[in-house]
C-alpha positions in Angstrom: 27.0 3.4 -16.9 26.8 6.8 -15.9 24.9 10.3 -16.3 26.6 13.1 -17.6 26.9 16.5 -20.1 26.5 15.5 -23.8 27.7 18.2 -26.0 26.0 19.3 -28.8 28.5 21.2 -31.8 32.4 20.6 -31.2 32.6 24.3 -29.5 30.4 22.4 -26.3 32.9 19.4 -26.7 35.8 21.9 -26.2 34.1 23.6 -23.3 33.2 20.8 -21.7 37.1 19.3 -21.7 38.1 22.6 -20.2 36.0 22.5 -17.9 34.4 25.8 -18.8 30.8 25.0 -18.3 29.2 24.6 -14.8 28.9 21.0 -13.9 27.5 21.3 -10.6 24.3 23.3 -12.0 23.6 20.8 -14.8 24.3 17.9 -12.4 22.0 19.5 -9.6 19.3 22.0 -10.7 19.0 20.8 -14.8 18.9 17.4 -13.4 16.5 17.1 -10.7 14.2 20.0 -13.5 14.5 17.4 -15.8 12.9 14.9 -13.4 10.3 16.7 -12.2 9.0 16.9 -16.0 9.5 13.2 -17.0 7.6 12.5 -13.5 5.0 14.8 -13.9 4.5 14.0 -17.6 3.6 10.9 -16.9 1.9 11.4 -13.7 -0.7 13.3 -15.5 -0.9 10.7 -18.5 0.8 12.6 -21.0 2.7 9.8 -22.5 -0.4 7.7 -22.8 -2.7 10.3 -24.3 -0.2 10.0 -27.2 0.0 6.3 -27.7 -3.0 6.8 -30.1 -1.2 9.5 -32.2 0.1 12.6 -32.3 -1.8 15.6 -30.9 -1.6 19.4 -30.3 -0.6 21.4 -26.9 -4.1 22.0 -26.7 -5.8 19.0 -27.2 -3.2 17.4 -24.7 -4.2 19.7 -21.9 -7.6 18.6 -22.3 -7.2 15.1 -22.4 -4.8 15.6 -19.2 -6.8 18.0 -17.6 -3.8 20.1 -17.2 -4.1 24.0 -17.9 -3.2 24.5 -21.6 -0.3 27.6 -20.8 1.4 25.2 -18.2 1.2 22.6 -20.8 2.6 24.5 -23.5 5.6 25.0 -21.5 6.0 21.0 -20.2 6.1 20.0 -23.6 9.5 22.1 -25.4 11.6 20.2 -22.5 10.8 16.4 -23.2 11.2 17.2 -26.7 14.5 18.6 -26.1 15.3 15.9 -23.9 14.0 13.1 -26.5 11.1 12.1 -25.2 9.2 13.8 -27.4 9.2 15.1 -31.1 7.2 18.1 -32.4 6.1 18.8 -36.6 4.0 21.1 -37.5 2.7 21.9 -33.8 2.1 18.6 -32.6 3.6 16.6 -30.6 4.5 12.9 -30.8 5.9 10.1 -28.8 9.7 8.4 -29.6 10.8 5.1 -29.1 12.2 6.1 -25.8 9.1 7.3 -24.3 6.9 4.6 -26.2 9.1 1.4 -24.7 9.6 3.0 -21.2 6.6 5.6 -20.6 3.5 4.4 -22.2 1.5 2.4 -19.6 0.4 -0.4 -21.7 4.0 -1.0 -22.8 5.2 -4.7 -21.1 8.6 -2.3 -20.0 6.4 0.4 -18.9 8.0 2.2 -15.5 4.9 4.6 -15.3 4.1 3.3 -12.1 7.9 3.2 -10.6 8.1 7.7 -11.9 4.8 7.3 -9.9 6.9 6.0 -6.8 9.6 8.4 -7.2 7.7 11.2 -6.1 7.7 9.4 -2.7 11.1 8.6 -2.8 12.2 12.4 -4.0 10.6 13.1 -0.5 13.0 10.8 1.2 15.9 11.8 -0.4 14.9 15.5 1.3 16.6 14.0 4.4 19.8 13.3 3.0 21.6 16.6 4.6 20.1 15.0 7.8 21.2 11.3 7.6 24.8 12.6 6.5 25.0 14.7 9.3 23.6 12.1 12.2 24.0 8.8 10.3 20.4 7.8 11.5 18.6 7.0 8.5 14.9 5.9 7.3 13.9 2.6 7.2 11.3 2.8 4.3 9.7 -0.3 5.2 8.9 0.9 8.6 6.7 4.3 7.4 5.1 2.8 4.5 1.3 3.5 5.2 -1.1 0.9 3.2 -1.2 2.8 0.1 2.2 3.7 -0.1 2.5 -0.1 0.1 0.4 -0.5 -2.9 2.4 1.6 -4.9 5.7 0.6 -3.6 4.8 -3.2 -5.3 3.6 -1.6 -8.2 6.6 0.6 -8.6 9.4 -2.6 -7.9 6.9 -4.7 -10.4 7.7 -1.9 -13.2 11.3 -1.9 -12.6 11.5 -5.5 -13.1 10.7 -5.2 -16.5 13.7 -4.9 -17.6 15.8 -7.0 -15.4 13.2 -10.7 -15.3 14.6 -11.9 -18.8 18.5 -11.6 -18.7 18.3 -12.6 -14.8 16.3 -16.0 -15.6 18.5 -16.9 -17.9 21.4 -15.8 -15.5 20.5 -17.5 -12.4 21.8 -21.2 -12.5 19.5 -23.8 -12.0 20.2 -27.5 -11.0 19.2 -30.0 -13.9 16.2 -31.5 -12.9 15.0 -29.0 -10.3 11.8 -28.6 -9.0 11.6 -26.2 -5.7 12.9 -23.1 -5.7 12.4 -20.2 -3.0 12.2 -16.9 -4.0 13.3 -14.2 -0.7 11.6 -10.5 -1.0 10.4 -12.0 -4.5 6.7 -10.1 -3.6 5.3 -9.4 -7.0 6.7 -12.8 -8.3 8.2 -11.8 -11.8 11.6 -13.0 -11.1 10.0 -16.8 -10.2 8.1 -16.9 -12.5 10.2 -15.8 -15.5 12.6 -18.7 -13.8 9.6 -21.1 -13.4 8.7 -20.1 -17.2 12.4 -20.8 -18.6 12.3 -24.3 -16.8 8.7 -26.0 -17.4 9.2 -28.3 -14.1 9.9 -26.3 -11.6 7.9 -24.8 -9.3 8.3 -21.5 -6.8 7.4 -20.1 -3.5 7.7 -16.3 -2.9 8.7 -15.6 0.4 7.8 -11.8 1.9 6.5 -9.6 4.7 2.5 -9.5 5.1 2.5 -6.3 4.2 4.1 -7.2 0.7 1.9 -10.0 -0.4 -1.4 -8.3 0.3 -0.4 -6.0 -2.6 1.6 -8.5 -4.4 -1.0 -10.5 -4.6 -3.0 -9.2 -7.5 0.6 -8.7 -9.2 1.5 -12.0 -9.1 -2.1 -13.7 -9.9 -2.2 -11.2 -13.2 0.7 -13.6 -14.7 -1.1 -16.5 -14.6 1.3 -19.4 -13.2 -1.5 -20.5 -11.0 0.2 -23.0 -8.5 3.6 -22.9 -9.7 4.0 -19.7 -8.3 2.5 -19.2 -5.1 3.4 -16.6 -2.3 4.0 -17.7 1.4 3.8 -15.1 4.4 7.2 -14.5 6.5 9.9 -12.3 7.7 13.4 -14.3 5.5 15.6 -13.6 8.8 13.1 -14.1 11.7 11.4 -17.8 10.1 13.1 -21.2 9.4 13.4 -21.8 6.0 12.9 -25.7 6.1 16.3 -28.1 5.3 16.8 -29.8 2.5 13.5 -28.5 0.7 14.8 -26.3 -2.0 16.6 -26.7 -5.8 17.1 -23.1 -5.8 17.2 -20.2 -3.4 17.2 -16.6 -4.9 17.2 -12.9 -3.2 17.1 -10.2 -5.5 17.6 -7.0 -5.0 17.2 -7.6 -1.0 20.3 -7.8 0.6 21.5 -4.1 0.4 18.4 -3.5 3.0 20.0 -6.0 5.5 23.4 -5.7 7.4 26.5 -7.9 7.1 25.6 -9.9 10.2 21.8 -10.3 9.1 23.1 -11.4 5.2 25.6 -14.2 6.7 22.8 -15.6 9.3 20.6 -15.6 6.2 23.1 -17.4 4.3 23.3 -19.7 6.7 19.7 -20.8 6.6 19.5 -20.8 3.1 22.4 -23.6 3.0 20.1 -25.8 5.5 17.4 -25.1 3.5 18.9 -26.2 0.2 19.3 -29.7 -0.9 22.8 -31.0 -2.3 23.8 -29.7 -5.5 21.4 -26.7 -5.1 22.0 -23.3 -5.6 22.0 -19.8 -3.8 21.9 -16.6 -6.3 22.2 -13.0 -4.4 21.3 -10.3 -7.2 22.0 -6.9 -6.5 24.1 -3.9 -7.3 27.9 -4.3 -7.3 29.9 -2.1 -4.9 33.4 -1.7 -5.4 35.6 -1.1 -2.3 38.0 0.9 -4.0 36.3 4.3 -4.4 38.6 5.1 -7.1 36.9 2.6 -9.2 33.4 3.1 -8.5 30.7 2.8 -11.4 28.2 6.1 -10.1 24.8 3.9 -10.3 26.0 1.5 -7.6 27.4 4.1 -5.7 24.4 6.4 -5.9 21.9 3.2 -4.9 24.7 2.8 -2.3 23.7 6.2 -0.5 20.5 5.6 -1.2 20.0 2.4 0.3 21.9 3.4 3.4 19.7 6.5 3.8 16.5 4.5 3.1 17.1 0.9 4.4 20.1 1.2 7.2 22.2 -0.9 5.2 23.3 -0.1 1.7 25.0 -2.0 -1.4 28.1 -5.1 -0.6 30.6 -6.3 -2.8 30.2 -9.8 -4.1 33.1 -10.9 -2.6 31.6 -10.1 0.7 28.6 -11.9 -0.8 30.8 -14.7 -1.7 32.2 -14.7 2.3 28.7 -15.1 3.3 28.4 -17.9 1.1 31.8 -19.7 1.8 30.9 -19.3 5.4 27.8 -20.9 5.3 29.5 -24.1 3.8 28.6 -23.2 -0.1 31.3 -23.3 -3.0 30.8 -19.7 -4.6 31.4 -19.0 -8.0 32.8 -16.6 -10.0 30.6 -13.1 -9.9 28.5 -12.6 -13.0 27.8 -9.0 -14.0 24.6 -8.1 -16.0 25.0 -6.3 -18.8 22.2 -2.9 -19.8 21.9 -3.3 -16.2 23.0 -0.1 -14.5 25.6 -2.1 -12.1 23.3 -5.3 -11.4 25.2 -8.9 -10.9 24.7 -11.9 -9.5 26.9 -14.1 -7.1 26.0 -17.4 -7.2 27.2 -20.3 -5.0 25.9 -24.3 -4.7 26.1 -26.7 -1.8 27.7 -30.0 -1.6 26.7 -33.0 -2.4 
């Protein structure tokens, strides 16, 4: 999956193949434009004002509270970029923006465009992390609001990813404990807790994380199948022999190579035999020919935000193998932007 120029009449196509039109400016200034107004749009309600029906510039600006000329001038560029659609001077929402946008929509990412606008601020210091290497650890500089929004944000984005990963993620016949690493808002157990009625999950995650998780988690309504537990994955001991199930998701790109094997490590005590350790996260190919550009955008990103960045999953498999698990074959997700799982069980 990848971003790029779509051309619109055959004489684009042809300009395009030539490369006759300016890449760089569409990739770079009609791009991050182009975010700025999804962001904003929804920041300022926009897309929810129209889940009743459609409605004029002017009545939008004063449901938004936004001044009506500014607004006038938001509005042309979701429509061109198919978020929107405008008859007879009003505006209406399309299945894009209805699905993704609207807030009361169950694969809503309003609140993760809310996040971005802290992210777009750490992505400012990309020209100085290239050029020193020393990046930001995000985790580190979050104040207790930015911590809020941070779970509500990684909530949003699981939207998408909880159904095709529980039914992913193998599972033991019979299991009953499974252990959920950097799990904080708890959709991922419990849409595994969900798909197999007898087991049961503990979400494992900083302080910081389960005082704002907390409300996330209790909102889905498992009760005490789900419950969240306190910790630090690669400072606490995990227990041995107390788990069906061990999953990270979309964790393991914030850690280094020496922190992920001492993990795995722990995680193989910690299961029981037969049991099962899932690492889901983007894929990065070593070979930079072959790179897919999501994974190797989230790898930068990571790197700059987290000190780590994306592995491959043979390196995840190495982890694995070294910690005295049988690895199995990678599984890629599909729709996922460059998600997959690599899975591995212990012994019996």
């Amino acid at each position: 999956m990848r971003l790029g120029l779509v051309a619109g009449s055959p004489i684009e196509w042809l300009a395009v193949r030539l490369n006759l039109v300016p890449r760089p400016l569409m990739d770079t200034q009609v791009a991050f434009t182009l975010a700025q107004v999804i962001m904003v749009a929804s920041k300022i309600g926009l897309f929810d004002a129209l889940a009743s029906g459609p409605a004029t510039a002017e009545q939008l600006a004063r449901q938004c509270a936004t001044n009506p000329a500014a607004t006038e001038k938001l509005l042309p560029s979701l429509v061109a970029s198919g978020y929107l659609r405008a008859r007879a001077g009003r505006y209406e929402l399309t299945g894009l923006s209805r699905k993704w946008l609207v807030s009361s929509s169950p694969r809503s990412l309003a609140d993760k465009l809310a996040l971005q606008f802290q992210e777009w601020t750490l992505l400012e210091g990309s020209e100085a992390f290239v050029r020193s290497g020393t990046p930001v650890d995000v985790h580190d500089t979050l104040s207790d609001d930015e911590w809020g929004l941070y779970q509500r944000g990684m909530k949003a984005l699981s939207g998408s990813l909880t159904g095709p990963l529980a039914k992913a993620v193998p599972i033991p016949a019979g299991a009953t404990d499974l252990l959920d690493i950097g799990g904080s808002h708890g959709a991922y157990a419990v849409a595994l807790c969900r798909r197999h009625p007898g087991l049961r999950a503990v979400v494992l995650d900083l302080p910081e994380a389960v005082r704002h998780a907390a409300g996330l988690l209790a909102a889905q309504g498992m009760g005490e199948r789900v419950r969240h537990r306190e910790g630090d994955a690669l400072a606490d001991d995990l227990g041995e022999r107390c788990y069906d199930a061990v999953t990270i998701i979309g964790v393991v790109h914030h850690f280094t190579d020496e922190q992920n094997r001492a993990l795995a490590a722990k995680v193989a005590r910690a299961l029981r035999p037969g049991g099962t350790y899932t690492i889901a996260d983007f894929f990065r190919l070593d070979d930079p020919g072959r790179a897919d550009q999501v994974p190797a955008l989230m790898d930068f990103y990571f790197a700059l935000t987290s000190r780590s960045g994306t592995w491959p999953p043979d390196r995840m498999a190495d982890w694995q193998r070294e910690a005295g698990l049988a690895p199995a074959k990678p599984v890629r997700l599909a729709a996922s932007g460059g998600v997959g799982l690599q899975s591995a069980t212990k012994p019996r």
